[in-house]
C-alpha positions as CSV (number, residue, x, y, z in Angstrom):
1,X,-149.2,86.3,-7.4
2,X,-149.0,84.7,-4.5
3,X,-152.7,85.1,-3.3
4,X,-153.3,83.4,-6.9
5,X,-151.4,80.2,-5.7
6,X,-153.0,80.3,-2.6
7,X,-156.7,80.6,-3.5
8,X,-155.7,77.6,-6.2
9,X,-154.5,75.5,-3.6
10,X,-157.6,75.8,-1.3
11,X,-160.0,75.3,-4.0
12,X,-158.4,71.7,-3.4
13,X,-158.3,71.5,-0.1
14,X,-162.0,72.6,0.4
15,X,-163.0,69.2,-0.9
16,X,-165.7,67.7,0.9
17,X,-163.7,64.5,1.2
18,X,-160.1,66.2,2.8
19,X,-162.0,69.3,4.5
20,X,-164.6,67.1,6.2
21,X,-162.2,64.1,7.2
22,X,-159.1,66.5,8.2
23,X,-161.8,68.5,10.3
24,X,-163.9,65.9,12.0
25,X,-161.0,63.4,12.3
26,X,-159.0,65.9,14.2
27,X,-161.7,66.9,16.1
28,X,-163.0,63.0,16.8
29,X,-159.1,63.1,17.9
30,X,-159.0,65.6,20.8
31,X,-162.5,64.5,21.8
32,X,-160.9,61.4,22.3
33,X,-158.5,62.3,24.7
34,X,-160.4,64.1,26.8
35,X,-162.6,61.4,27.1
36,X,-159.9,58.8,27.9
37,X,-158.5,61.7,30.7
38,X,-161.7,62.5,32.0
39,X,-162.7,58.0,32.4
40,X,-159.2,57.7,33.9
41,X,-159.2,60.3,36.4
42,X,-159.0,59.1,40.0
43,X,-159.8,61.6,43.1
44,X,-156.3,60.6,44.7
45,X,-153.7,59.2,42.1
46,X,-153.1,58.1,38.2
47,X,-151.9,60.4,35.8
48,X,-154.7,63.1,36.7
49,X,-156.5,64.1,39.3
50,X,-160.2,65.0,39.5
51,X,-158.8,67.3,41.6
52,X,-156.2,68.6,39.0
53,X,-158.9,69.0,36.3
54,X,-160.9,71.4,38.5
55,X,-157.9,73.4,38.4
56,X,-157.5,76.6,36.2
57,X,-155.7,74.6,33.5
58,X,-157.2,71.5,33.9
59,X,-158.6,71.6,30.2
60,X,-155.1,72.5,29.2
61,X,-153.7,68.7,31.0
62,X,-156.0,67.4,27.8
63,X,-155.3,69.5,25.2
64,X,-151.6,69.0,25.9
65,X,-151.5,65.5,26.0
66,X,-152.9,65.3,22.4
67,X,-150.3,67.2,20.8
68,X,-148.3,63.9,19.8
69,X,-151.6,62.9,17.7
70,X,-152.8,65.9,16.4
71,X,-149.2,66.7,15.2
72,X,-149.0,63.3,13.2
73,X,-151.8,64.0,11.3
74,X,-151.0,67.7,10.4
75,X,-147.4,66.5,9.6
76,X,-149.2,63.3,7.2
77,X,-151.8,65.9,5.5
78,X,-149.2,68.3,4.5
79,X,-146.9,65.6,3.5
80,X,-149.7,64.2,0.8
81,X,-151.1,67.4,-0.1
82,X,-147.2,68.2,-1.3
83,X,-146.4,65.2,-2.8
84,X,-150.0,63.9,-4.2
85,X,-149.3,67.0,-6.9
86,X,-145.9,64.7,-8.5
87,X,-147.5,61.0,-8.4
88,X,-150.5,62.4,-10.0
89,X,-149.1,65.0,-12.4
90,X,-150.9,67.8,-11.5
91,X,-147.6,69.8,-10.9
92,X,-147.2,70.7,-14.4
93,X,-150.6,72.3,-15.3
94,X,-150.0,74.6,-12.2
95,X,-146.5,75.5,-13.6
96,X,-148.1,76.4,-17.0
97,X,-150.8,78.6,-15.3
98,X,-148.1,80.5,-12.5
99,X,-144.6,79.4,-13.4
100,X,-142.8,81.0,-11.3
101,X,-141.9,78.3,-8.7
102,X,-140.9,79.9,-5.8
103,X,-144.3,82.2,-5.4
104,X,-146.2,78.9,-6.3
105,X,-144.8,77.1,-3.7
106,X,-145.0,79.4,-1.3
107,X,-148.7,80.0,-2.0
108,X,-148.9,76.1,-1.2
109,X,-147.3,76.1,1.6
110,X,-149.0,78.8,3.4
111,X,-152.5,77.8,2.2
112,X,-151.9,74.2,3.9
113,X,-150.7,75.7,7.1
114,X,-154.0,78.0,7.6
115,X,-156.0,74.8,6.6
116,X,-154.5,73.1,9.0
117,X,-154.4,75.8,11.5
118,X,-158.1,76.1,11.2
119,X,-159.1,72.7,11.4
120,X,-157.1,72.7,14.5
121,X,-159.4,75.8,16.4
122,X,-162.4,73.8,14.9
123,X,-160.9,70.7,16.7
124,X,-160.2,72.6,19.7
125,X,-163.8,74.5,20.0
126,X,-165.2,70.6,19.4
127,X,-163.4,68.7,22.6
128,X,-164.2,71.8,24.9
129,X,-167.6,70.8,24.4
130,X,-166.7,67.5,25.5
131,X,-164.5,68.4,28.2
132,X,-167.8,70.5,29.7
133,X,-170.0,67.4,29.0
134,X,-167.4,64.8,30.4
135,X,-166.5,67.1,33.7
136,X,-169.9,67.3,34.8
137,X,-170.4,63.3,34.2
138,X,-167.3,62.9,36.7
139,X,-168.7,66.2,38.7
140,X,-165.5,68.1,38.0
141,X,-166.0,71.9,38.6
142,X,-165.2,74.0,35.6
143,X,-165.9,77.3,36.7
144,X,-162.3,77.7,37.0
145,X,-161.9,77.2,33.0
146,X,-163.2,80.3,32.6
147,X,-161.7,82.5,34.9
148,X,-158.9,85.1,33.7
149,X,-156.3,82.6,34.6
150,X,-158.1,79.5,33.2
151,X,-158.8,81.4,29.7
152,X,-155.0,82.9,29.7
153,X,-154.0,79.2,30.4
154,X,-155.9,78.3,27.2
155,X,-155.2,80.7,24.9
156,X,-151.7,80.1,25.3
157,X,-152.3,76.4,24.9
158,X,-154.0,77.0,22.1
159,X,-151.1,79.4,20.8
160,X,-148.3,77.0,21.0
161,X,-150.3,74.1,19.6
162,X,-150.9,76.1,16.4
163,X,-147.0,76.9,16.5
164,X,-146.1,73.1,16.6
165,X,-148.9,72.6,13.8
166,X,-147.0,75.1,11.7
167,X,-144.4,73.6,12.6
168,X,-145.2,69.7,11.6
169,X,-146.9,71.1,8.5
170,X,-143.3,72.4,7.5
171,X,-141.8,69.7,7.9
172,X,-144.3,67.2,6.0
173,X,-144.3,69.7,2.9
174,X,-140.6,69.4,3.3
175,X,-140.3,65.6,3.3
176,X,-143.2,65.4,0.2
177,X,-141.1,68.0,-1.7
178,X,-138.1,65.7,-1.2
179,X,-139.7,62.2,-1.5
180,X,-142.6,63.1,-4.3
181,X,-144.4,60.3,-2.8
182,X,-147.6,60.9,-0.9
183,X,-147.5,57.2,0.7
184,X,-143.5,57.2,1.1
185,X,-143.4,60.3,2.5
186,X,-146.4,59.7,5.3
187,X,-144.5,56.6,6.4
188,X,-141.5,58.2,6.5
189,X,-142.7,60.7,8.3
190,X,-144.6,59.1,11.1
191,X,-141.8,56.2,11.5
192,X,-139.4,59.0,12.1
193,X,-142.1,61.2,14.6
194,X,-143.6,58.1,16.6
195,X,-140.6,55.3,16.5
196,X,-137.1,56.5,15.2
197,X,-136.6,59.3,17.5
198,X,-138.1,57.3,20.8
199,X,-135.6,54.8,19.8
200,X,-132.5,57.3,19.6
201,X,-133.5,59.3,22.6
202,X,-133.7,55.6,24.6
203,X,-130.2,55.0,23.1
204,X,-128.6,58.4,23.9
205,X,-130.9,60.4,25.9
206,X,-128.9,63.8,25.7
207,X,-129.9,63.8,21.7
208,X,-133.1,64.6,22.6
209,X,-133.2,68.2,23.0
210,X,-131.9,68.2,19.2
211,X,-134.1,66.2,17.3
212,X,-137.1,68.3,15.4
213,X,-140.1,65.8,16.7
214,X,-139.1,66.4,20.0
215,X,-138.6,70.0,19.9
216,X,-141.9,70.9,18.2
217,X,-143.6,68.6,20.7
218,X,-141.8,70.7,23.5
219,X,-143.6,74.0,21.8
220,X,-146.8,72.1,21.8
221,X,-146.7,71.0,25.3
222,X,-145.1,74.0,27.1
223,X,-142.1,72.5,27.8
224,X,-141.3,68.8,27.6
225,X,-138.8,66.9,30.3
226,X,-135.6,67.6,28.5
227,X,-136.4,70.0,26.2
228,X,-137.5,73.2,27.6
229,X,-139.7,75.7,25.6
230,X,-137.4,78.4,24.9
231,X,-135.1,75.7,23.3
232,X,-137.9,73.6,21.7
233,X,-139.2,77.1,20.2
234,X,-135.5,78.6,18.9
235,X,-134.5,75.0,17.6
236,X,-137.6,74.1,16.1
237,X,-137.7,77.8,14.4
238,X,-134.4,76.6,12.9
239,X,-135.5,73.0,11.5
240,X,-138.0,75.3,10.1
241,X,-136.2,78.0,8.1
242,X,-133.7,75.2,6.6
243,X,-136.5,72.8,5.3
244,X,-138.1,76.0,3.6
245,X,-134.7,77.0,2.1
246,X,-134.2,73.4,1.3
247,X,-137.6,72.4,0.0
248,X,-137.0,76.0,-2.3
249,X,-134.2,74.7,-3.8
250,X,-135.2,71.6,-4.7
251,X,-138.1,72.9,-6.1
252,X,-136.9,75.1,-8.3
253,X,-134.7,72.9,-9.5
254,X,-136.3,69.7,-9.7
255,X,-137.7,68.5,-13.5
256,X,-141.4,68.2,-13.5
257,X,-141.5,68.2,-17.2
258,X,-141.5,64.1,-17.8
């Protein structure tokens, strides 16, 4: 059933090459920002504070901020592990052994996203560490982290960056299903997430609030400048449910048999 297809599809995705790279490199990722908001701090201007930091979300200012990246990478994973099954023909010896499409499929699709979910708590635990380490290098109180308000702060955090991660994983599984090309469709995908949509929000600003990239980024950050949460969340949960239905389809009807 379904748990079958899911089991099969992390017995691949707990190789030590993906699990260790996806893990550490999304961890080495959030560190990375924290370190760069933590060196760039100022007491009295730039984009953060020292004093800000201190705060009771002042780990969240990090986290936030590393949403774009840690999105890209979810969205490029799922996008290979999807399409890496046509371009090297494993598809049709997992047809033979459950070939019923739709339950094999959806055992794919939610084994990636826990995978992905995962490394991003692991990625999470790793850069507070950091953010401890790097506060106390810049003597940044963070008492305040762990109050009830500092911990509700981060939780939530926490919560609506595993939402967006759902959410770019969707979409990447989506776009491999469509393009059966592990390369094509990480390029595609990240052109689309980093350049294409920048470039059509510069050129009409009001499209911004519809485009998928930008609304799962809104969920991920709390709220973006033009695209509130609420929206960002109903929208995105939209993008969502039609690239299931759609990857489905093509699924079920696509010809794996050459």
């Amino acid at each position: 059933m379904i748990w079958a297809a899911f089991a099969s599809e992390w017995t691949k995705l707990r190789r030590p090459t993906l699990f260790l790279s996806t893990f550490v490199g999304l961890a080495a990722a959030a560190s990375l920002f924290v370190v760069l908001m933590f060196s760039q701090a100022s007491p009295h201007g730039g984009i953060v504070t020292l004093h800000q930091l201190a705060q009771p979300n002042g780990l969240v200012i990090g986290v936030a901020r590393a949403a774009m990246l840690l999105g890209v990478v979810a969205f490029g994973i799922a996008a290979s592990q999807v399409a890496s099954e046509y371009s090297l023909g494993t598809l049709r010896q997992l047809l033979v052994r459950q070939p019923r499409r739709a339950v094999l499929l959806a055992g794919k699709m939610l084994s990636v996203i826990t995978f992905l979910v995962l490394a991003l708590c692991f990625a999470a635990v790793v850069a507070l560490a950091v953010a401890i380490v790097a506060a106390h290098s810049r003597g940044v109180a963070t008492s305040a982290w762990f109050t009830g308000t500092g911990l509700g702060d981060m939780f939530r955090e926490l919560g609506d960056l595993a939402l967006a991660t759902i959410g770019y994983s969707v979409l990447g599984m989506a776009l491999g299903q469509f393009v059966r090309s592990a390369v094509f469709a990480v390029i595609v995908g990240f052109a689309w997430l980093i350049a294409v949509e920048n470039i059509i929000t510069r050129i009409v600003p009001s499209t911004q609030q519809w485009l998928p990239g930008a609304s799962i980024l809104a969920v991920a950050s709390g709220g973006a400048e033009g695209v509130g949460y609420g929206h960002g969340l109903i929208l995105g949960t939209v993008y969502l449910v039609v690239a299931i239905a759609a990857a489905m389809a093509v699924f079920l009807r696509s010809d794996v048999t050459a």
